[in-house]
C-alpha positions as CSV (number, residue, x, y, z in Angstrom):
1,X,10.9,-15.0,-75.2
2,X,8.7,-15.5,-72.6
3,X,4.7,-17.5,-72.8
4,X,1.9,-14.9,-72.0
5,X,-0.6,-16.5,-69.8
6,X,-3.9,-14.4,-69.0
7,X,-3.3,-14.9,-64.9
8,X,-7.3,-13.8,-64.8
9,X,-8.2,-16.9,-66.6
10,X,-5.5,-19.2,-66.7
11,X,-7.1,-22.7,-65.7
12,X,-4.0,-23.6,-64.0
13,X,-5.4,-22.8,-60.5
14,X,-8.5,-21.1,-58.6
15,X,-9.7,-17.9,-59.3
16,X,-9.3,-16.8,-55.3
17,X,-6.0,-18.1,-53.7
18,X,-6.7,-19.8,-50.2
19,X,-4.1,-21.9,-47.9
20,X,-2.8,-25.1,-49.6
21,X,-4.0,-23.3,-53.2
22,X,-1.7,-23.7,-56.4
23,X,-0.5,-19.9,-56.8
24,X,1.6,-18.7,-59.8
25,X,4.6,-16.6,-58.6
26,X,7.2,-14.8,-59.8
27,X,11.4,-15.2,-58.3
28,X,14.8,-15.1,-59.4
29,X,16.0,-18.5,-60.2
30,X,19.8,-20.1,-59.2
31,X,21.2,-18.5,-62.5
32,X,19.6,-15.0,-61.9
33,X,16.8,-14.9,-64.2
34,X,13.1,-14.1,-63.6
35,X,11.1,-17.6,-63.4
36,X,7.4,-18.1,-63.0
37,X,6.4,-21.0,-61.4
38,X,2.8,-22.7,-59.5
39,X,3.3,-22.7,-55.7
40,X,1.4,-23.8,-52.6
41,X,0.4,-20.4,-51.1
42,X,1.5,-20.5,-47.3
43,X,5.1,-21.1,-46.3
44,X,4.3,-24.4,-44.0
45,X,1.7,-26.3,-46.3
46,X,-1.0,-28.0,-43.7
47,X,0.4,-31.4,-45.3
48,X,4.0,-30.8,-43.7
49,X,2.2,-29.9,-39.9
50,X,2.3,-33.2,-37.7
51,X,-0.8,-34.7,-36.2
52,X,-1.7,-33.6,-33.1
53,X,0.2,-29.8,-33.8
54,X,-2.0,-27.2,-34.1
55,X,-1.7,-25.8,-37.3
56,X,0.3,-23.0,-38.0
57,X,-1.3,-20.0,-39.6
58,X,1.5,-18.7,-41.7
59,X,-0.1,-16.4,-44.8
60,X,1.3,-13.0,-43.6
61,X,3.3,-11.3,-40.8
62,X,4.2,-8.4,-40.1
63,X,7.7,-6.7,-41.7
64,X,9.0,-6.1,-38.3
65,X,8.8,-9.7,-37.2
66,X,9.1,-11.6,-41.0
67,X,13.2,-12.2,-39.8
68,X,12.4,-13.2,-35.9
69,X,9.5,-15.9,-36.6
70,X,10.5,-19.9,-37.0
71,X,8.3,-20.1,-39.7
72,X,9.2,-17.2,-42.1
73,X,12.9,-16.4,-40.9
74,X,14.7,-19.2,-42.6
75,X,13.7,-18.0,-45.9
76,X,13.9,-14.3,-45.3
77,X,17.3,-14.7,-44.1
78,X,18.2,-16.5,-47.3
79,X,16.4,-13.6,-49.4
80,X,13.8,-16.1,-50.8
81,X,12.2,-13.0,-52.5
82,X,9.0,-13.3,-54.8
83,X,6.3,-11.4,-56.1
84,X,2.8,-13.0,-56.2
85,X,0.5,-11.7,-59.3
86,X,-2.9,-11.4,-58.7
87,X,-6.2,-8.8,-59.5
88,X,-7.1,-8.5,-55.8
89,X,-5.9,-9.1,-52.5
90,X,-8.5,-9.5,-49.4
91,X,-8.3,-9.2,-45.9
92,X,-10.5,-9.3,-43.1
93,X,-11.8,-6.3,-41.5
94,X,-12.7,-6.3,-38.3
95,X,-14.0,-3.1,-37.3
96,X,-17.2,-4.1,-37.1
97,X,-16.3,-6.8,-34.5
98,X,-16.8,-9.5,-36.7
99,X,-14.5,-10.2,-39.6
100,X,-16.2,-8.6,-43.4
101,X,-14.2,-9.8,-46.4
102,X,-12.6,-6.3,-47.5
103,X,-10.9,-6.7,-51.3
104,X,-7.6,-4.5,-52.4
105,X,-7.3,-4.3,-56.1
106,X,-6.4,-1.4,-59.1
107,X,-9.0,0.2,-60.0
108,X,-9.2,-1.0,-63.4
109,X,-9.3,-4.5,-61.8
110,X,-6.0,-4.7,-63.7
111,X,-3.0,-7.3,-62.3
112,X,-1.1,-6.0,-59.1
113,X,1.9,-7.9,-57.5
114,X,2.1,-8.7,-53.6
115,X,5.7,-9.0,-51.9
116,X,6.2,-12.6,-50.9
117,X,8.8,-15.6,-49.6
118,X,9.1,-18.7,-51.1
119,X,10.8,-22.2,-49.8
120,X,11.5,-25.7,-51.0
């Protein structure tokens, strides 16, 4: 049996999940079980990017491309699967012509789970 951990209030890691954040997620580990673990959220952490490379922006793609990009292909291709807990997921919105910080969430604020890849 399995620890319960309130993911609203944990203290493990920030409330909002940025780039280079601690994020809990959720995959299957080498002997087939569920595993929760704390990740850095982005697949190339800023630490890993070289000086004088532009960093990469690597927090989403699109479903068509996830296999085709450098960045997210390796991992897709090796069905690094995970699901990323969280009460609300934001994304700018630009329709306005400048970006306005737009939140997705249940509308009992309760826990919803985003698709993403993980890698060592």
């Amino acid at each position: 049996m399995g620890v319960i951990i309130d993911l609203h209030d944990s203290g493990f890691w920030k409330t909002e999940t940025w780039k280079d954040y601690g994020a809990p997620i959720v995959r299957r580990s080498a002997d087939g079980q569920r595993e929760g673990l704390l990740a850095s959220y982005g697949i190339v952490p800023r630490k890993r990017i070289p000086a004088g490379v532009k960093p990469l922006d690597t927090m989403n793609t699109r479903a068509e491309k996830v296999g085709q990009l450098r960045s997210f292909s390796g991992a897709w291709k090796k069905s690094q699967l995970c699901l990323v807990p969280m009460p609300t997921f934001y994304e700018p919105n630009y329709e306005s012509d400048k970006p306005v910080r737009w939140g997705f969430g249940m509308a009992d604020e309760s826990m919803l789970a985003v698709a993403g890849l993980w890698r060592e």
